[in-house]
N, C-alpha and C positions, 0 to 999 in steps of 0.2 A: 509553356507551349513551345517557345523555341528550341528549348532544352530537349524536350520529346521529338520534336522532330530533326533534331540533329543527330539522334539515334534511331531516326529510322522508324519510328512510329508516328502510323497516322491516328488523327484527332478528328471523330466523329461526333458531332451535336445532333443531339436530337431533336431540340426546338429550334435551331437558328442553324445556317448552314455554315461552315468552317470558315475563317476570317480569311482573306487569300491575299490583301495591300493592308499597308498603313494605314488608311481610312478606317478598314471594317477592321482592324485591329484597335485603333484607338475605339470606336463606336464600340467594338466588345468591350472594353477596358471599362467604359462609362456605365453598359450594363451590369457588369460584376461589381462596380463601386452602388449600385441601386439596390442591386441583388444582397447584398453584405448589408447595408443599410436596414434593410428591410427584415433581414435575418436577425439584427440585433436589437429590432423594435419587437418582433415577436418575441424575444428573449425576455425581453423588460416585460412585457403585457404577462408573460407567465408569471415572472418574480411579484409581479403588484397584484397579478389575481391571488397566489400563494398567501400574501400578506396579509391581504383584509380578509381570505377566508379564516387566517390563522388569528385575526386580533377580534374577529365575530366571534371564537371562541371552539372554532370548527376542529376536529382530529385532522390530518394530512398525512398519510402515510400510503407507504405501497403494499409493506406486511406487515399485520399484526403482532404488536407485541404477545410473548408468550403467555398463556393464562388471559387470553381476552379474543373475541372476534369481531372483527370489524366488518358493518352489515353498512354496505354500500349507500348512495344517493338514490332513491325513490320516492316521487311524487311531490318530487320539492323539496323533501326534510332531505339534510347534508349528512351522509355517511357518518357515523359514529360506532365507538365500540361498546360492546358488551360480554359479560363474565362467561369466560367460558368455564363448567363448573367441575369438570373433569381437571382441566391444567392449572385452573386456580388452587383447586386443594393440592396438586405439588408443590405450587407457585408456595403456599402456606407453609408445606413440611419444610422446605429447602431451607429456609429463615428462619425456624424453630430448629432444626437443627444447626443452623451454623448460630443461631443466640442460643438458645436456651441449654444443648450438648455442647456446646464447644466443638463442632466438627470443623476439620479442616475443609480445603476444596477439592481436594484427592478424594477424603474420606467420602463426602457428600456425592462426588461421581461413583465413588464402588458402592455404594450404600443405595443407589440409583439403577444402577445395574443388578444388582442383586436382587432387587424387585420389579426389572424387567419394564422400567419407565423410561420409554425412549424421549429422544428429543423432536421437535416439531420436524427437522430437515438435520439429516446427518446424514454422510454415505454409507460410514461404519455404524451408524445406529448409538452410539454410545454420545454421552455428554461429555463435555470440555472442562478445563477449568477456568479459561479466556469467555465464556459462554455464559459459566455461573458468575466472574465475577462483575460482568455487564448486569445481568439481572439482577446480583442484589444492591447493587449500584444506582437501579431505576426508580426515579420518585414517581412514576405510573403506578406502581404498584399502592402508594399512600395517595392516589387522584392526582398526581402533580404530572402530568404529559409534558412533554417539551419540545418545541419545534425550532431549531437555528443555533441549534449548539456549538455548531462548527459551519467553515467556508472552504475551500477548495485553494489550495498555492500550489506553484509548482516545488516538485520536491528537491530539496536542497543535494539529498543523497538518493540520486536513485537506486532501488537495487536491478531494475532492467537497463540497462544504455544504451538503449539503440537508438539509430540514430533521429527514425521520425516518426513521433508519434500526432495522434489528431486531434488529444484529450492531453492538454500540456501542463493543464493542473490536477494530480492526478494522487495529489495529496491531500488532507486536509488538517485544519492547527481549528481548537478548541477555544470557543468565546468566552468571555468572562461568565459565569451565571447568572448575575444581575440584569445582561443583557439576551438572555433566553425567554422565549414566549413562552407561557404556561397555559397549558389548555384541561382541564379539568376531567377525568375521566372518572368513572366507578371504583372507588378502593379494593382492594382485594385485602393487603392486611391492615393496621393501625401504626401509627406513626413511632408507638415507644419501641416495640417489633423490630423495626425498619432502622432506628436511630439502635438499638442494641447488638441487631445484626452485623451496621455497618461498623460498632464499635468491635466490633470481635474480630472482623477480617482485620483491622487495622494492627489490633494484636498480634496476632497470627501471624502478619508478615515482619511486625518486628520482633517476635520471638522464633521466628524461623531458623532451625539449623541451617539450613543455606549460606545463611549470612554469616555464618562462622568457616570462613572460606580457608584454605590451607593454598598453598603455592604449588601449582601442577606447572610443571616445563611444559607436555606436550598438550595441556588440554584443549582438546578441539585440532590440534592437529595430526594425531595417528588417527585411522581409522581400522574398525577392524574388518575382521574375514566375510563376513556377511555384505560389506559396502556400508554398513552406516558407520560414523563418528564414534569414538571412545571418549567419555566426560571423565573429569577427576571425581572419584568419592570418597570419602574418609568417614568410613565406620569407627561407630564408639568414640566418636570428638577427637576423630583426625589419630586417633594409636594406633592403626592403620591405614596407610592410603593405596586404591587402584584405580586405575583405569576400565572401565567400565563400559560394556557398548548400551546406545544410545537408546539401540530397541526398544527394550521393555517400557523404557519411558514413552517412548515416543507411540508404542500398541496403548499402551493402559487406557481403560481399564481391562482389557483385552490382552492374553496370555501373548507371553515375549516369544516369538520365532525364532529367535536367534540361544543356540546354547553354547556359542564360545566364554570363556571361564575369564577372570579380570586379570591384569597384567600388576604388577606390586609397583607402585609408581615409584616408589624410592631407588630401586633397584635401574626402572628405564631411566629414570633422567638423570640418576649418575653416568649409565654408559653412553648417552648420547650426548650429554655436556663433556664427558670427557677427548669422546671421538670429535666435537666441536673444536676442544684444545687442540686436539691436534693438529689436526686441517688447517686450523688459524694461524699454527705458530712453525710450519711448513713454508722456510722461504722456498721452495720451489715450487707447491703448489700456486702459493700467489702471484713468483714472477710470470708462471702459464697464465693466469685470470690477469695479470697487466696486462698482457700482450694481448690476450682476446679482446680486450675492452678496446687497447691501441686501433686495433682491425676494424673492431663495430665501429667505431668515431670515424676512421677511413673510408668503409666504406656508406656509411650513412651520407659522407659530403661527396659522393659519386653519385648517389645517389641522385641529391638534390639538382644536379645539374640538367638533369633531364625533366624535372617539372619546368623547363624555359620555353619547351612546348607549349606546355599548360597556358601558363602566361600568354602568353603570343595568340593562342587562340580565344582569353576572356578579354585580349584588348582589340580583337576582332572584333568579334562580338559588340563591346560597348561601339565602335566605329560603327556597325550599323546603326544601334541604337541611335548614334545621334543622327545620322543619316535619316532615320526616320522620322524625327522631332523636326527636321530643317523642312522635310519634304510635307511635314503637315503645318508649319509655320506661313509654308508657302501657296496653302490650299488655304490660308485663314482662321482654320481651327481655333487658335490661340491667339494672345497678343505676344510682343517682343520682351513685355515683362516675363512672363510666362516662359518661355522660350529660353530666356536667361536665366531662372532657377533653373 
């Protein structure tokens, strides 16, 4: 509040009229400590309603898992799901094909498309392969629902920085499975299904050409003409390697937009490691980059001289503050204990 009004902005309340002394400042102060209070009692009252409806055996969810519909709370009985009989028999082909053909997760999206079976919510209409491998992942499909699989941390690595957000856990890290609820739904397929599907993905990713990776200098850092990324690929087990834009991967199963031709990566990252030697091995280049660096260090400490304002005005600042701690010490508010923390 102070802060805001040291820039000029006025603080209008709607239920309580704007603090104007130390008294109705601290008196707000006491409010918001009530109000906060109260906020994270209602917090807990949801988490413990959550729990016993989830250990009575109840569904808890806000969307529907795929291949099922979930028919709300009416007349007392607690919302649960039910087979939906159109998404279930995809639900079915999707896991006969990745057990019983061996399809990949690419294959099983183009094979998806090609019979014109959308996803529940998609912008482009097309299935993922982040999408399929959640679902074949899910023991709802074999009646095993799950409620508490994960919690909420803040994240270690954001990828946004800014400086303030509201929601400061905004990540989430994965519970053991032994300590997941299990809430019992309708099967859609059988369990050996489900245990040989998941055996085939597991294949699949450790038989992946992917994982036969070759050495790209720039990959992921040229980009091409179009604005996306160039990836390394190495056709026929690496006896060719280019760089490649990013596109068509990133449309599929959806035709690539982009028709620029691939770059021979042998070829780029000889002439750019060799233009690298040079540069590097340039004493004149580098005594220019000494001296610049010399400069930034220069003027970065002229810099700092001028945050003494700064300073100056957060130890104002705290001067009022105690100033108003002494002036409500002296209204009674508090005791001298008090007073001295």
């Amino acid at each position: 509040m102070d802060e805001l009004r040291e820039a000029g902005v006025e603080l209008i309340f709607v239920t309580i009229p704007a603090p104007k002394n130390s008294e109705e400042k601290i008196l707000h102060g006491v409010r918001g400590l009530f109000a906060e209070y109260e906020r994270a009692k209602i917090a807990e009252r949801f988490r413990l309603g959550k729990l016993r409806k989830v250990k009575e055996g109840h569904i808890l969810v806000s969307e529907p898992l795929y291949g099922y519909k979930y028919l709300p709370k009416e007349n007392g009985k607690h919302g649960y799901y039910e087979i939906d009989p159109e998404e279930s028999r995809v639900v079915k082909l999707i896991f006969e094909w990745i057990a019983d053909h061996g399809y990949t997760l690419r294959r099983v999206v183009r094979k998806l498309q090609e019979l014109d079976i959308k996803p529940r919510k998609s912008k482009r209409g097309v299935w993922t392969t982040s999408t399929l491998s959640k679902l074949l992942r899910s023991k709802a499909y074999i009646g095993q629902a799950h409620w508490g699989s994960s919690y909420a941390v803040v994240p270690e690595n954001p990828t946004n920085k800014e400086k303030y957000r509201k929601m400061k856990k905004s990540s989430r890290r994965t519970r053991p499975e032994e300590d997941w609820f299990v809430i019992p739904v309708p099967a859609i397929i059988d369990r050996n299904l489900f245990e040989r599907a998941r055996a085939r993905l597991e294949a699949n990713v450790a038989l992946s050409r992917r994982n036969k990776k070759n050495e790209y200098l720039l990959a992921g850092k040229i980009r091409c003409a179009c604005g996306r990324g160039r990836a390394g690929e190495g056709p026929q087990q690496g006896k060719y390697l280019y760089y490649r834009c990013t596109d068509r991967v990133l449309s599929f199963p959806l035709s690539a937009t982009c028709t620029e031709k691939g770059i021979n990566a042998r070829v780029a990252d000889k002439l750019v490691w060799e233009k690298i030697a040079c540069l590097m091995s340039s004493e004149e280049l580098l005594s220019e980059q000494v001296g610049r660096w010399f400069n930034a260090q220069e003027a970065k400490l002229n810099s700092s001289s001028g945050d003494t304002a700064i300073m100056e005005k957060d130890v104002a600042t705290l001067k009022a503050q105690e100033d108003r701690y002494n002036k409500a010490y002296g209204a009674g508010l508090f005791t001298v204990e008090q007073l001295r923390e």
